[in-house]
C-alpha positions in Angstrom: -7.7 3.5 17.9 -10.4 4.5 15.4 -9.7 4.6 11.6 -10.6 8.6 12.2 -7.5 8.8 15.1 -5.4 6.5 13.1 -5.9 9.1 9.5 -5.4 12.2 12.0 -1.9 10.9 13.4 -0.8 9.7 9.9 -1.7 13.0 8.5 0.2 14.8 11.5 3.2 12.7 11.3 3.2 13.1 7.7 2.6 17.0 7.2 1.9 18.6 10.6 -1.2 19.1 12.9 -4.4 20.0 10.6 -7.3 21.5 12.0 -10.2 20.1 10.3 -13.9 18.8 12.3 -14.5 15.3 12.7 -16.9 15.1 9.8 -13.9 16.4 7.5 -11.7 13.7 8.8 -14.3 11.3 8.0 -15.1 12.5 4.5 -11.5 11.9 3.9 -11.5 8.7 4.9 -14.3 7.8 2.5 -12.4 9.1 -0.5 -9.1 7.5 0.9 -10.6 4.2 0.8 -12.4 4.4 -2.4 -8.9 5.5 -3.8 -7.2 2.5 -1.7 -9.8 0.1 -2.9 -9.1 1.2 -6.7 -5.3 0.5 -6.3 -6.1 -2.6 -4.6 -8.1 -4.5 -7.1 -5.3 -4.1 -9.5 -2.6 -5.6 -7.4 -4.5 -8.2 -5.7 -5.9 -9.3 -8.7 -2.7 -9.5 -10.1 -1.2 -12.0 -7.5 -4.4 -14.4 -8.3 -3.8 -14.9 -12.0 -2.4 -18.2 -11.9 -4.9 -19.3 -9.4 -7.8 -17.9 -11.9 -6.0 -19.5 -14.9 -5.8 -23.5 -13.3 -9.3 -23.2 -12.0 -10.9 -21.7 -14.9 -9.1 -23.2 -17.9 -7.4 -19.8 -18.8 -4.1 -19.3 -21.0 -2.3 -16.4 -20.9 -4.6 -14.0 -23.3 -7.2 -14.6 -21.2 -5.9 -14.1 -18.3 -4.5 -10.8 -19.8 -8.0 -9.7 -20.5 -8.9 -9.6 -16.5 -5.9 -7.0 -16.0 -6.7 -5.0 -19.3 -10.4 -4.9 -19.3 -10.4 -3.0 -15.9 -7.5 -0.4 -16.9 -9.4 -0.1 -20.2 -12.7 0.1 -18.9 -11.0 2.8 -16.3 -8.9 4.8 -19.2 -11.8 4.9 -21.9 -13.9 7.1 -19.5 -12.1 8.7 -17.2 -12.3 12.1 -18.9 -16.4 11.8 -19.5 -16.0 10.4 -15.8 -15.1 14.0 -14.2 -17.5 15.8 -16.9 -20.0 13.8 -15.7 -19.7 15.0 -12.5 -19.9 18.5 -12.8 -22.6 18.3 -14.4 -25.5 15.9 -12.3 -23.5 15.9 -9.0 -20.2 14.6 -7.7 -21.7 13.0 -4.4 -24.6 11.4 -6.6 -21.6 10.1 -9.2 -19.6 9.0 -6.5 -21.9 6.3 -4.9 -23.9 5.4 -7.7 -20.4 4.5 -9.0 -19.4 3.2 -5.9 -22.2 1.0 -5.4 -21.7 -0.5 -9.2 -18.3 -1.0 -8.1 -19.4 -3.2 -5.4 -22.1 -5.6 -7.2 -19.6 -6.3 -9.7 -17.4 -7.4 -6.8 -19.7 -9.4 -6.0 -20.8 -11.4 -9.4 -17.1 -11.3 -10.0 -16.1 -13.2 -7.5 -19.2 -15.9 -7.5 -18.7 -16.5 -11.5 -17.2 -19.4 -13.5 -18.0 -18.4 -16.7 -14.4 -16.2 -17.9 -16.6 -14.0 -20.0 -18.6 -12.8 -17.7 -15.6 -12.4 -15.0 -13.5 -10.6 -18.0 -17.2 -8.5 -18.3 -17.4 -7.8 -14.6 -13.6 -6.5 -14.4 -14.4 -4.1 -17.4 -17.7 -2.5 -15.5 -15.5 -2.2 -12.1 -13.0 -0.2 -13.9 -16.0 2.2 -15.9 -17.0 2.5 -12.0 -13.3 3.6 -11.2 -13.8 6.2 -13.6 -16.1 8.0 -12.2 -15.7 7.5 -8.3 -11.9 8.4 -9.1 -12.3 12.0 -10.7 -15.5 12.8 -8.5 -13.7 11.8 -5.2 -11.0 14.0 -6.4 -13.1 17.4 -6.9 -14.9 16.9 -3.5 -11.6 17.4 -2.1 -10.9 20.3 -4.2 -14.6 21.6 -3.6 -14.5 20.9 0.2 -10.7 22.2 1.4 -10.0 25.5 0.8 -7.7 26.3 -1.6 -3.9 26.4 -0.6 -2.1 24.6 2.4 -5.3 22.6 3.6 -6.1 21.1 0.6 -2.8 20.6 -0.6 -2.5 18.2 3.1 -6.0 16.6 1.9 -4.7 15.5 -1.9 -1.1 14.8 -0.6 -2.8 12.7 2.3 -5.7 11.2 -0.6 -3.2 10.3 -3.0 -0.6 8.6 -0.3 -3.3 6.2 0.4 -3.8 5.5 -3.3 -0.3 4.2 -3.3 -0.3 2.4 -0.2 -3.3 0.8 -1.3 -1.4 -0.9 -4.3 1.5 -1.7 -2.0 -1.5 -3.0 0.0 -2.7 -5.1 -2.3 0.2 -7.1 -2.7 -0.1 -8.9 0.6 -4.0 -8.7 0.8 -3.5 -10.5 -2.6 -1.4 -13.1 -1.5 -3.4 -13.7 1.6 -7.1 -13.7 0.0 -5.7 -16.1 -2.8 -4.1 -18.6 0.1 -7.9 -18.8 0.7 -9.0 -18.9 -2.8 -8.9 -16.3 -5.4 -12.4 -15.2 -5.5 -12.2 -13.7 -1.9 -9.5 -11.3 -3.7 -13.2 -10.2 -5.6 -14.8 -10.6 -2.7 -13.2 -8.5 0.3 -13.8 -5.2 -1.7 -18.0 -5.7 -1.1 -18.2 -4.9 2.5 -15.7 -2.5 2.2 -17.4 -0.7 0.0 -21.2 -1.1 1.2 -20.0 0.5 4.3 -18.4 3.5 2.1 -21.3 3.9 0.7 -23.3 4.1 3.9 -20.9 6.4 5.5 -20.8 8.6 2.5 -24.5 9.4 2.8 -23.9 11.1 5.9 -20.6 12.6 5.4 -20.1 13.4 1.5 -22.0 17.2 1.6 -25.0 17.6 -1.2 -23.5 19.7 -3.9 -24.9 22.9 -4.9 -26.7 23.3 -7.4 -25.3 26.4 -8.3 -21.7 25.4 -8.5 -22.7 23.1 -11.4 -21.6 23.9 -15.2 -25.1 23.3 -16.9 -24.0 25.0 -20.1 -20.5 22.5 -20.2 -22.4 19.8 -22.3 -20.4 16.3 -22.8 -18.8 14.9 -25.3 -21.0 11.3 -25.2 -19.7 10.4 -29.1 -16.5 11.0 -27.9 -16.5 8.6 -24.9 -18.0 5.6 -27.2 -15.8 6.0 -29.9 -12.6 6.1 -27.6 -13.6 3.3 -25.5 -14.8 1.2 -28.7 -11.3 2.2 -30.7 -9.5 1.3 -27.9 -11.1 -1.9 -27.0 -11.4 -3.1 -31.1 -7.3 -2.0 -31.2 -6.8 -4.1 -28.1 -8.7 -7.4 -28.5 -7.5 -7.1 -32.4 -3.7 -7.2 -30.4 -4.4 -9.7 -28.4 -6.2 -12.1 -31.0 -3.8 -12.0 -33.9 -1.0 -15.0 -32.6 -4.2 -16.9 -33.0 -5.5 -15.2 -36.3 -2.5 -15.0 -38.0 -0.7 -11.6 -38.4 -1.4 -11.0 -41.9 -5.3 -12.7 -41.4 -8.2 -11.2 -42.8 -9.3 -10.9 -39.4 -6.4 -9.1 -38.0 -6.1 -6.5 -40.3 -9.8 -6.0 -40.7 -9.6 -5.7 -36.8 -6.8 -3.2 -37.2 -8.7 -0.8 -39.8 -11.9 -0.9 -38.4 -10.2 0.3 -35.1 -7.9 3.0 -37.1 -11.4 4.3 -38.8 -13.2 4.7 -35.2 -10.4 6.2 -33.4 -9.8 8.5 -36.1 -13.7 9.1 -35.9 -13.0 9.8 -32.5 -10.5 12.8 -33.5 -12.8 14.4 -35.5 -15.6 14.4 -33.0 -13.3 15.7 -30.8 -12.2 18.8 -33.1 -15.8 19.8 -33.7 -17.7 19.4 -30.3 -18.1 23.0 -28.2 -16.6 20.6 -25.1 -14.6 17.8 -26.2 -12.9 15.2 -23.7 -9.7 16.0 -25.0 -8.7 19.4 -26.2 -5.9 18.4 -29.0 -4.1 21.3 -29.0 -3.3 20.8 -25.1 -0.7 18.8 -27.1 1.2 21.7 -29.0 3.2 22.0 -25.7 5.8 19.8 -25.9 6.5 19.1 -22.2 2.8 18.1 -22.2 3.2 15.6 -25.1 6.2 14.4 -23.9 5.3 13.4 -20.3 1.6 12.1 -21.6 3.8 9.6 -23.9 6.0 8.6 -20.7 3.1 7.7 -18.7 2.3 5.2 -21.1 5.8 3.9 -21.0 5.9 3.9 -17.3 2.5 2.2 -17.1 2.6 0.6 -20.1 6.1 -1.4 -18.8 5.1 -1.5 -15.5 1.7 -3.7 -15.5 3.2 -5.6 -18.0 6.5 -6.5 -16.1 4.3 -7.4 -13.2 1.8 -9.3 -15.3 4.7 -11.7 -16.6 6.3 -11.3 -13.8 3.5 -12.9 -11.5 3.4 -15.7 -14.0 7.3 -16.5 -14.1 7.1 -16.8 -9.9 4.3 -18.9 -9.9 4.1 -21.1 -12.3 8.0 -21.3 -13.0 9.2 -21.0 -9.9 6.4 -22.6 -8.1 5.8 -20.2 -5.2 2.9 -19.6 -2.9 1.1 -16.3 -3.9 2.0 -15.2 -0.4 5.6 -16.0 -1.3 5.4 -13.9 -4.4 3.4 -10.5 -2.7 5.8 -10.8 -0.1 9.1 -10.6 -2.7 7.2 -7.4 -4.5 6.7 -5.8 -1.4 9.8 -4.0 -1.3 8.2 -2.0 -4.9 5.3 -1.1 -3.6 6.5 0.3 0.1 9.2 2.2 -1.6 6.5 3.9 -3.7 4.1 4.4 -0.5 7.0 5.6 1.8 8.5 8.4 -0.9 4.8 9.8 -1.7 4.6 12.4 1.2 8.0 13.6 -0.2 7.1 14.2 -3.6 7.0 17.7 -3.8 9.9 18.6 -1.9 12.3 16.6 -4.5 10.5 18.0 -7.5 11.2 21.6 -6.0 14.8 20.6 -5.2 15.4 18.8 -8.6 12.9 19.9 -11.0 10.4 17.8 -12.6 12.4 16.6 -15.5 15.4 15.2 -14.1 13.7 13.1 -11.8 11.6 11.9 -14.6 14.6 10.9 -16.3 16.6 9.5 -13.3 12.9 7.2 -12.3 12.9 5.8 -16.0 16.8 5.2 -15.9 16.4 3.0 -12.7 12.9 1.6 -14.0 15.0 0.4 -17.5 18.1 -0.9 -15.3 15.3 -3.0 -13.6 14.0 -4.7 -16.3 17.4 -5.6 -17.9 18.9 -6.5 -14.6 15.7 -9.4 -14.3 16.7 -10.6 -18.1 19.1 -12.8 -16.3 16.7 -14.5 -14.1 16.7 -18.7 -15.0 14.6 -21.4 -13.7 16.3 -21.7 -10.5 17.6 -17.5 -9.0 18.4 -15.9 -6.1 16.2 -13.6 -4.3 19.0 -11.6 -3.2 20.8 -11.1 -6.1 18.5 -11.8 -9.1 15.4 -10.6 -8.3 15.6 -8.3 -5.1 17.6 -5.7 -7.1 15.2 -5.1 -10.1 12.4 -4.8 -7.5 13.7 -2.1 -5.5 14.9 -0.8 -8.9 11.5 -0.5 -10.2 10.0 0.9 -6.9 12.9 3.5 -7.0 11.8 4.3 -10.6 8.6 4.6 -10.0 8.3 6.5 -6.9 10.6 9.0 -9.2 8.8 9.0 -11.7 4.9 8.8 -11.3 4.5 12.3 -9.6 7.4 14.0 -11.7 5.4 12.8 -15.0 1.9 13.9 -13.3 3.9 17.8 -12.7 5.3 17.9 -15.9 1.5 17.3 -17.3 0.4 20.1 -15.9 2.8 22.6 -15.5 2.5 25.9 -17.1 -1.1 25.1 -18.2 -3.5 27.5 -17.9 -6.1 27.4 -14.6 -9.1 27.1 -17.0 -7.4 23.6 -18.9 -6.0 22.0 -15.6 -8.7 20.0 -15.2 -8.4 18.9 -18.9 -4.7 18.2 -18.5 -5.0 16.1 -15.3 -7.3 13.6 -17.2 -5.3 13.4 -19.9 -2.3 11.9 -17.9 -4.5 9.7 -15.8 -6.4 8.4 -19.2 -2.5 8.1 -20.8 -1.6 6.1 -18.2 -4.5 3.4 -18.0 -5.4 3.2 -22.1 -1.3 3.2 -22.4 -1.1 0.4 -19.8 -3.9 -1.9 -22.0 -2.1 -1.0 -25.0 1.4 -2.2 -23.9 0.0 -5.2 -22.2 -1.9 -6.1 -24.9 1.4 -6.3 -27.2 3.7 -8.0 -24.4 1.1 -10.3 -24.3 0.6 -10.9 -28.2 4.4 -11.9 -28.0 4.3 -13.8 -25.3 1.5 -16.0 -27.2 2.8 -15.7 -30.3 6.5 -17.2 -28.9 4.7 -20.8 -29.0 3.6 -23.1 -26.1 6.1 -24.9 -23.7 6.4 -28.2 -23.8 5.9 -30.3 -21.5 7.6 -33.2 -19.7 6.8 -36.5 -18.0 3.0 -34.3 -18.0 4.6 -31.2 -16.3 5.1 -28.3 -17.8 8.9 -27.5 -18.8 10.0 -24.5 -16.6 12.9 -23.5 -18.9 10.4 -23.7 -21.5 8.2 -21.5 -20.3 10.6 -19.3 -19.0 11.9 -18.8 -23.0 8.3 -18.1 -23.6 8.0 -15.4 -21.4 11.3 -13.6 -22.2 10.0 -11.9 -25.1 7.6 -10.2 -22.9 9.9 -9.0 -20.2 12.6 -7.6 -23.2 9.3 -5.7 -24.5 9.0 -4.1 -21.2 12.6 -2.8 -21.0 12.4 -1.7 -24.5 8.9 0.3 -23.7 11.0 2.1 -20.8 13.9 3.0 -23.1 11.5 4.5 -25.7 10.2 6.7 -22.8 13.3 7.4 -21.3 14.6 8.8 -24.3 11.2 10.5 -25.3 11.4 12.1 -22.0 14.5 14.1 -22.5 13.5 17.7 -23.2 14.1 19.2 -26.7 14.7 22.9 -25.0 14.8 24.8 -22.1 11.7 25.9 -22.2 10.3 23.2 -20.4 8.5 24.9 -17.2 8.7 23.4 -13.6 6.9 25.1 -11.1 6.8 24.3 -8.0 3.3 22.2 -7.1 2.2 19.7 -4.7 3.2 16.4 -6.5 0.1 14.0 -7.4 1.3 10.7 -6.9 
């Protein structure tokens, strides 16, 4: 069967017969994959931490730094991302970006310096941020609007999600091998995307671009170099001392350039983000708990990968295999999203997926050195992918309902940018506790697994606190709040 067939029957299982040419078909496979790759490099990457750590000398904020950098890198320019593209042409964005995605694949996974694999992860997420927005508004720009390209997103965004579920066992499997091929496997993939979309993504028009938008450069550089001065400033100060010189130098000078940032952005004709978007407080609300539900999230996984692997001693395989259950959950619910959020509304399953994601984390608190799948861990995980799967598209609804047509655009990027600077920001903290909780010691010249469990249990408290906080943000203040009924973006 052909990867074309094999999209075509999915779709039709999933949503009904379509009838779109082949060369539709295949321009949805492009962005499906692009999309698939995205989610992948997160998870797989993920699973190889402790294999990157032994092999490279790494300790834990370092090895934090190759799962920040690329949500960062992603987050900081995401909004400029999508401007970008309106303006000089979303197929020429899309493969330039694609094809910088791929040679940083490539050094990535050939490196043994950790700065310049920390360096490469950062550039493959500024790539994600621009293949991501442009892939999404050829879809927009090449379905009509209404029940075809509500099928294309619905069917684009499922494969985002099962990419990540995806990733898990491609993870487990590349780092079997070694965890370079888990940098590795996305190069080929994505040469051939690259080639394919030549032929299949169409030329834009020239005269659907906006050449009187402008964009908002200052912007973009002072958000990405606030957030990245707040973030390494996080991560640094066990090691600095709290109360250093260097740590709170690190915190002002971050303070003064994201504040720098809000300025720009009130006095620019077309700033990345509009503030008083904000003033709606539905908007506020669900932008805050996508940075709890990311924010927790990554970071659960993130310790969570460490605890299996180095405390528990399993296989990486082992470990993708018993987070599978999260991540096929998540894939399996996304052609279903809408229909729930008509049925229950927006809010409530916002509140109901950060319930369950909360339960999950607590539940796993009682984990020791020596638990059972069944009972200690196996309920947290399909917890979490039952919180998520609630969740994720509910928050995305919430973003942008009741938002004017002209600011949709503005509101989308906001929740995806909330979601990946959130996720650094957490991670960064869980991480600074983790660090700061002291080393384990060790024994007979192995590593104490109760020790290090102890060291690590700051980190997963931090994550259940994260999902309180949004949980309880969340909650609406009035009944005001809108929900229409829209095609869930999960």
């Amino acid at each position: 069967m052909t990867a074309t067939s094999a999209l075509e029957r999915t779709a039709g299982e999933l949503l009904g017969p379509v009838r779109w040419t082949r060369a539709q078909w295949m321009l949805l496979l492009v962005l499906c994959t692009v999309l698939a790759l995205d989610a992948l490099d997160v998870s797989m990457v993920g699973v190889a931490l402790p294999s990157i750590g032994n092999e490279l000398n790494l300790g834990t904020e370092s090895l934090q730094w190759i799962v920040s950098a690329y949500v960062l890198g992603y987050g900081s320019l995401l909004l400029l991302g999508g401007r970008m593209a309106d303006l000089l042409g979303r197929r020429r964005i899309f493969l330039i970006a694609l094809s910088v995605f791929a040679a940083a694949s490539l050094i990535g996974g050939l490196v043994d310096d950790p700065a310049l694999l920390i360096a490469t992860r950062f550039v493959k997420g500024l790539a994600a941020a621009f293949t991501a927005p442009a892939g999404f508004s050829i879809i927009t720009t090449s379905f009509p609007e209404g029940r075809e390209r509500n099928r294309a997103v619905s069917i684009f965004t499922t494969f985002g999600a099962s990419g990540f579920s995806l990733g898990l066992v491609v993870g487990g499997l590349m780092t079997a091998m070694s965890w370079r091929w888990t940098f590795l496997v996305s190069v080929p993939i994505a040469v051939a995307v690259v080639i394919l979309g030549l032929k299949y993504i169409p030329r834009d028009n020239a005269a659907d671009r906006d050449k009187d938008g402008g964009h908002d450069v200052w912007g973009a550089v002072t958000l990405a170099a606030g957030m990245l001065g707040l973030v390494y400033t996080l991560v640094s100060a066990p090691g600095n001392g709290w109360g250093s010189v260097a740590t709170i130098a690190g915190f002002l000078a971050s303070a003064a350039v994201l504040a720098a940032f809000a300025v720009i952005e009130n006095r620019v004709r077309h700033p990345l983000i509009r503030f008083s978007i904000l003033r709606e407080g539905w908007v506020a609300r669900a932008n805050l708990s996508a940075v709890g539900l990311f924010g927790s999230y990554l970071s659960f996984q993130f310790i969570l990968t460490l605890y299996l692997q180095s405390v528990l001693g399993w296989s990486p395989l082992g470990m993708a295999l018993a987070l599978l259950p999260t991540g096929l959950l998540v894939a399996s619910s996304a052609p279903f999203g809408d229909r729930l959020i008509d049925r229950f509304g927006a809010p409530r399953l916002i509140l109901t997926g950060l319930a369950a994601l909360t339960l999950g984390y607590v539940l796993f608190l009682r984990v020791g050195t020596a638990p059972n799948y069944m009972t200690d861990i196996l309920p947290s995980v399909l917890l979490l992918g039952v919180g998520f799967a609630l969740a994720f598209p509910s928050i995305n609804v919430q973003a942008t309902a009741g938002i004017q047509n002209s600011e949709q655009g503005l509101a989308a990027g906001l929740i995806q940018t909330s979601t990946q600077v959130g996720a650094a920001l957490v991670l960064a903290v869980t991480t600074a506790i983790v660090s700061g909780h002291g080393s384990p010691s060790e024994a007979g010249g192995a590593v104490d697994a109760a020790a290090m469990l102890e060291q690590y249990r700051p980190g997963l408290i931090l994550s259940a606190a994260v999902a309180l906080a949004a949980l309880l943000i969340a909650v609406p203040r009035s009944r005001r709040t809108p929900t229409i009924q829209v095609m869930a973006k999960v």
